[in-house]
N, C-alpha and C positions, 0 to 999 in steps of 0.2 A: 749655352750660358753656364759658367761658372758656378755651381751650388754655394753659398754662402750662409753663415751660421743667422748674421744680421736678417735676413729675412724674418726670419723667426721673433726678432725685436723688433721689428716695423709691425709685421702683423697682429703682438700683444699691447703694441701702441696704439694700430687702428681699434682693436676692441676694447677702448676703452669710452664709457659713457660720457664721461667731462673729461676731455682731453687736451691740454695743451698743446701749443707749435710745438712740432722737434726740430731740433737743430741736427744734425748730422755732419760732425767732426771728425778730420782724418785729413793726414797730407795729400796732397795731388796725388793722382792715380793707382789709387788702392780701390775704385770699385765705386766710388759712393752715388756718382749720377747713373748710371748703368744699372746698378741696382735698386736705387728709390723708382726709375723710370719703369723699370720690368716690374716691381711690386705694384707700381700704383695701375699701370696697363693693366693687370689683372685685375685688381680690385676696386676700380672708379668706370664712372662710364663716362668720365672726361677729365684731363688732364693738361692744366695751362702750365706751361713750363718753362720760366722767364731767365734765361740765364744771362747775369748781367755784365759778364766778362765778353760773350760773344754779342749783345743788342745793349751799349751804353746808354741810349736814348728811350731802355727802357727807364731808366732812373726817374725820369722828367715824372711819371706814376705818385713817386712818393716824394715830390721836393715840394708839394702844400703841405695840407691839412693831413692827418695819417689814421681821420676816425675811418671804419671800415665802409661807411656807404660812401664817402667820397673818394674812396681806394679802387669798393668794387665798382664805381661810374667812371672813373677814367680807366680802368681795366677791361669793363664791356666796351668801350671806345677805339681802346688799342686793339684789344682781341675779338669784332665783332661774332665772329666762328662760334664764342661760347656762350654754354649757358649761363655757367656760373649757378648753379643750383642751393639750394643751402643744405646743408643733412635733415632728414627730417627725422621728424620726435622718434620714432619705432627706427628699431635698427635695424638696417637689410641687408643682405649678404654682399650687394655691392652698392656701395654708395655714390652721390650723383659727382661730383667735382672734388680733385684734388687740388690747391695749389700748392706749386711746387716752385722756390724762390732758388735760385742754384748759383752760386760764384757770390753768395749775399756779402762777403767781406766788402766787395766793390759798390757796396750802397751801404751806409750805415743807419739811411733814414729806412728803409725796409727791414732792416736788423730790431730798429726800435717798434717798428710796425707791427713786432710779432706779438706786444704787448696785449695790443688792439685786436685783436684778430682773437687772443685766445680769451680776453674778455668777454668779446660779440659771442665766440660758443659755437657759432654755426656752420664754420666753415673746418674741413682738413688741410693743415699748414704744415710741408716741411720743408723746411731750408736746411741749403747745405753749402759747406764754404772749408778751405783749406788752411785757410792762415786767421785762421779766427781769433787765435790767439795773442797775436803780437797787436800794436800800435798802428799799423796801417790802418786807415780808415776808420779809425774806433768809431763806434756811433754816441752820439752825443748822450743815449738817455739807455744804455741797455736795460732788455727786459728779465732784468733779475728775477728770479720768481714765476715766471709768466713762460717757462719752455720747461720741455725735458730737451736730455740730450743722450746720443749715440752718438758711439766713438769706432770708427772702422780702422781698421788697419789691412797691408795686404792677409792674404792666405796664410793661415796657420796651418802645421802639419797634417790634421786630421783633414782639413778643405783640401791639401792637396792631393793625398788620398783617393777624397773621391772626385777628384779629377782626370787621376788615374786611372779610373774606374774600379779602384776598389770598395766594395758594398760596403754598407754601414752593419749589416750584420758577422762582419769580418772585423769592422774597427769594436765591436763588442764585444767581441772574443779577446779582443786584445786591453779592452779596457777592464771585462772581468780577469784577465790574469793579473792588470797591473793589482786591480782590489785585493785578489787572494795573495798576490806572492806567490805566483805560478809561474815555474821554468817554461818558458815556449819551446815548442820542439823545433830543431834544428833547421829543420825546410822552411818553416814561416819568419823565424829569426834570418836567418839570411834572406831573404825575400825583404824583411821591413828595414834591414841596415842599408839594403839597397836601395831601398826609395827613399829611407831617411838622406840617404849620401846625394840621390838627384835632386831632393829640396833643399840640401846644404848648397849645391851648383848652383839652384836657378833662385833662388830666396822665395819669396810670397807676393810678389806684384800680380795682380792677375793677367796685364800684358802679357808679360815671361810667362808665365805659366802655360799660355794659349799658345802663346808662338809656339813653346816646344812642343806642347799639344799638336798642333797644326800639322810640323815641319819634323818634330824627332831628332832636330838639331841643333844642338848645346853652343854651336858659333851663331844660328838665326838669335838665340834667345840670347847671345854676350851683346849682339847687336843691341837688341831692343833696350837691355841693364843698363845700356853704354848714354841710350837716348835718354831712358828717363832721366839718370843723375845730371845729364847736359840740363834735363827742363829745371833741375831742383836747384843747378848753380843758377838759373834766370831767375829763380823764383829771389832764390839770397839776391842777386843783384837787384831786382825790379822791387822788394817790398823792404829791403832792409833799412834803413835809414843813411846815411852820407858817411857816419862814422863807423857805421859795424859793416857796408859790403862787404869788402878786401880782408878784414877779419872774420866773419863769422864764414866764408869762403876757405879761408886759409887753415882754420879750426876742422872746418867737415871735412873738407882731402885731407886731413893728417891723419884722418880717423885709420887708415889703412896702417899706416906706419905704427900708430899708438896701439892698433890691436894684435897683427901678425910681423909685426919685428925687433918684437922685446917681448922679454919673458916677465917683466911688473907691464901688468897694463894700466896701470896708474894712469891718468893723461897727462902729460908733461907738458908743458908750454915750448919748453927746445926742440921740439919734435915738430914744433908749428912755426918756427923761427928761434935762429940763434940767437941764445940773451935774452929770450921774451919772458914776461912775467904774467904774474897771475892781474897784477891791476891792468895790466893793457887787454886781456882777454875775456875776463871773467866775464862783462855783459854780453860778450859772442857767443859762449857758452850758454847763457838764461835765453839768448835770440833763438837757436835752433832748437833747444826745447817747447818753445812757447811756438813755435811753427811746425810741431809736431815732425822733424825733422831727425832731432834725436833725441835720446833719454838718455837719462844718469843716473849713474849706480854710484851710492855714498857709503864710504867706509865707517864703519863703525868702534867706537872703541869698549864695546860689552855687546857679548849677545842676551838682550833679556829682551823683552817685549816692552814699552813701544821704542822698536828699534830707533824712530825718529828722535828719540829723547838721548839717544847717543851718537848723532852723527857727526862726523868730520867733517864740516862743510866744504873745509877746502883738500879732501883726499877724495878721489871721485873717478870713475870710470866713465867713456862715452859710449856707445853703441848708436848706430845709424836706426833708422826706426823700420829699416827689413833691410834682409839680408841682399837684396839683389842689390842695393846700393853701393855696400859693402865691397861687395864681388865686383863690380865695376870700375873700383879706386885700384884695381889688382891685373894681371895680363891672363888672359885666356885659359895659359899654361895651367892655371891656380884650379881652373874646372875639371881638369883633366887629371890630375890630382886628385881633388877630392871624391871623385867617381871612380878611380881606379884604387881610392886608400893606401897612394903615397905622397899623402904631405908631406914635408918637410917637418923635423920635429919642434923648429923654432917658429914653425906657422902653425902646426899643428894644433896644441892647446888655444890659442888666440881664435881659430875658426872653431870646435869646438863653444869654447866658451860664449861666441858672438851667436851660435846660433840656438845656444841654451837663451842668453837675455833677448832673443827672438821671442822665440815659444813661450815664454814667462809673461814676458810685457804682454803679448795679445791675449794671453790668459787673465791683463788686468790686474798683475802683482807689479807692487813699488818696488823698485829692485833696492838692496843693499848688499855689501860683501864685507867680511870679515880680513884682514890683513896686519897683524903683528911685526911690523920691522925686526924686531929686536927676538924674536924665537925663530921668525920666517914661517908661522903658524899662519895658514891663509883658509878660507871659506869662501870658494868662488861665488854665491849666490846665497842670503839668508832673505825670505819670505814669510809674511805672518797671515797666520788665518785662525780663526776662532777665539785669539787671543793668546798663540802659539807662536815661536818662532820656531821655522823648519829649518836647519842649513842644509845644500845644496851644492854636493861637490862636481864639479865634472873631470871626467879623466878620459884625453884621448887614446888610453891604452887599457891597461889592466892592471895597473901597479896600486898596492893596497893606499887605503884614504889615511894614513897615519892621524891627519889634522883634524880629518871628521870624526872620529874614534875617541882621539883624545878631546875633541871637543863634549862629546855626548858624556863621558865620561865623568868631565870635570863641570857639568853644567845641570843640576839637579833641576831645569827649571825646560831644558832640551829633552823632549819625550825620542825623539825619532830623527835621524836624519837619512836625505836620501845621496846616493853613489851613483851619477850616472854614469856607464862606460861602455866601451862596445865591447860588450858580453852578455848575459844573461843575467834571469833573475837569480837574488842568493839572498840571505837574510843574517847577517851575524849576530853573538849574542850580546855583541854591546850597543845592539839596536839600531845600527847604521842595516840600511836595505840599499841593496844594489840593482839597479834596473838598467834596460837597455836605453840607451841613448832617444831611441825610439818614442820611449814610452813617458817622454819630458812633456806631452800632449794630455795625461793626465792628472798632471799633477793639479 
């Protein structure tokens, strides 16, 4: 099994005394039933697990009444095998019954059900579902209020890591150099540009990640890139609506073209059809966000904090929501490349940069970018935390950050900006830090 960080959040969720249903959000096949399943197998001594894309006639459950004893009598009915226990007052290291509601999009009366359930108090509730967020199947009465939620993505850099079997007291070493501003020595820096290069190859799916685990073969693991993006065009065709399939379709394959074969990765609409505009597109765009398909990075016209109070709404970047999707829209060639570190220089920053708003987004930052037409003054990535904005340059070479420089410089309100490149640590004195490519895992 796959080490993942979410473990960590399901089990600060079980110990909680009055605990709400979690929801458990994330596109198809980043992890989320495989890993609710393995957590709750350790920590329940029974687990009902009703998933309602593979058993539709589970639905028949919640198409009455949705108070919770007349939930859990047609559930001991369906399920006679359980007990259905309730949690008792005293808390115990493993508790009696999880339920667990899985593909919940596909019932909306079960979606509102979670209201009831975190009411009643007695029971552990997570649901988990990929398209939670668009129009299909909304449920009539959602339970605002009444859930928390986790958000999974595939594998980020460090999970890969220790897939690799690299130790966590190695990624330590590596997380105190990025705190100090510490040069790595030469032997571990080449070591981490390597593995960083085979997770630029295989992106964060945990499929990919296992297959090449398995096999040690960068064409088993194109395969597998090659099947998921097949399931994620069925998903756009089967949940999208009659007007956005063929468009919100034609938007995600452009994503290759929009990011590794032009140097503005702007997203263009000509790039998705000749002559096409932004009013035929634009709700294709909000469709693959709200399916957790893909994110958007908005251009801004000032760096100050709250960058959202300056956005371009219509200047905007797309990125695929992992890498391995990405790589998929691209020929085999493209792996082999980025593991041997000769891209193309016209692909080059585009992959780079796609694999920075990788590691960013699973880290939880709203992306924005800085881009000036009229100087050609650009900031591939600005991020805010504490009430800071960070810029964030990436450079797939070693060529100085002119733009980050003169940005820190001229912006009395920018404490620090970071340089990522493939090279090592450095620190200059107009407060731009340079770090290795690597080390965008702890930002």
């Amino acid at each position: 099994m796959l080490k993942r960080k979410a473990i960590d959040q399901l089990a600060a969720w079980k110990a909680k005394d009055k605990k709400k249903c979690l929801i458990v959000q994330g596109a198809r096949q980043v992890g989320k039933t495989y890993l609710i399943e393995a957590f709750a197998n350790e920590n329940y001594e029974e687990v009902l697990s009703v998933n309602f894309k593979k058993t539709p006639s589970a639905k028949e459950i919640f198409s009455g009444d949705l108070d919770t004893e007349t939930l859990l009598r047609a559930l001991k009915f369906r399920y006679p095998g359980y007990r259905l226990e309730p949690r008792p007052q005293m808390p115990s290291v493993k508790a009696p019954t999880l339920l667990f509601f899985d593909e919940i999009q596909e019932c909306p009366e079960a979606i509102t059900s979670l209201k009831f359930w975190t009411m009643d108090g007695r029971y552990d509730v997570i649901a988990s579902g990929s398209l939670l967020g668009i129009d299909y199947n909304r449920a009539s009465s959602y339970p605002v209020g009444y859930v928390d939620y986790l958000m999974m993505y595939g594998l980020d850099f460090e999970e890969f890591l220790w897939a690799q079997g690299i130790t966590q007291e190695s990624v330590d070493v590596l997380r105190d150099a990025f705190k100090e501003r510490r040069t790595m020595p030469e032997a571990i820096h080449s070591e981490m540009m390597r593995q960083f290069r085979t997770f630029m190859a295989l992106g964060g799916m945990p499929e990919v990640v296992q297959r090449f685990q398995d096999t040690g073969d960068f064409k088993a693991a194109d395969e597998t890139q090659r099947s998921i993006l097949t399931d994620y065009l069925y998903d756009i065709a089967h949940y999208a609506t009659a007007s956005e399939k063929i468009k919100a379709e034609k938007c995600f394959l452009s994503l290759g073209r929009q990011l590794l074969d032009k140097e503005n990765h702007k997203f263009q609409y000509k790039e998705v059809e000749k002559g096409a505009r932004a009013q035929k597109y634009l709700t294709s765009i909000d469709w693959l966000t709200r399916a957790n398909i893909a994110q958007v990075s908005r251009n801004v016209s000032k760096i100050q904090f709250d960058l959202e109070d300056y956005q371009i709404d219509d200047n905007f970047r797309v990125y695929p929501t992992d890498l391995s999707l990405l790589l998929a829209m691209r020929d085999f060639s493209l792996k082999q490349q980025i593991v041997e570190n000769s891209i193309l220089d016209n692909t080059k920053g585009g992959m780079y940069e796609s694999v920075a708003a990788d590691l960013l987004q699973k880290k939880g930052y709203v992306l924005h970018f800085y881009r000036d037409e009229k100087t050609k003054r650009e900031i591939e990535f600005l991020i805010q935390k504490d009430g800071q904005v960070i810029p964030i340059e990436i450079k797939a070479g070693r060529t100085p950050a002119k733009s980050l420089t003169e940005v820190v410089k001229a912006n009395d309100r920018v404490a620090y900006a970071y340089k990522f490149l493939d090279g090592n640590v450095g620190v200059s004195d107009t407060g731009v830090i340079s770090m290795p490519l690597y080390m965008l895992m702890f930002v």
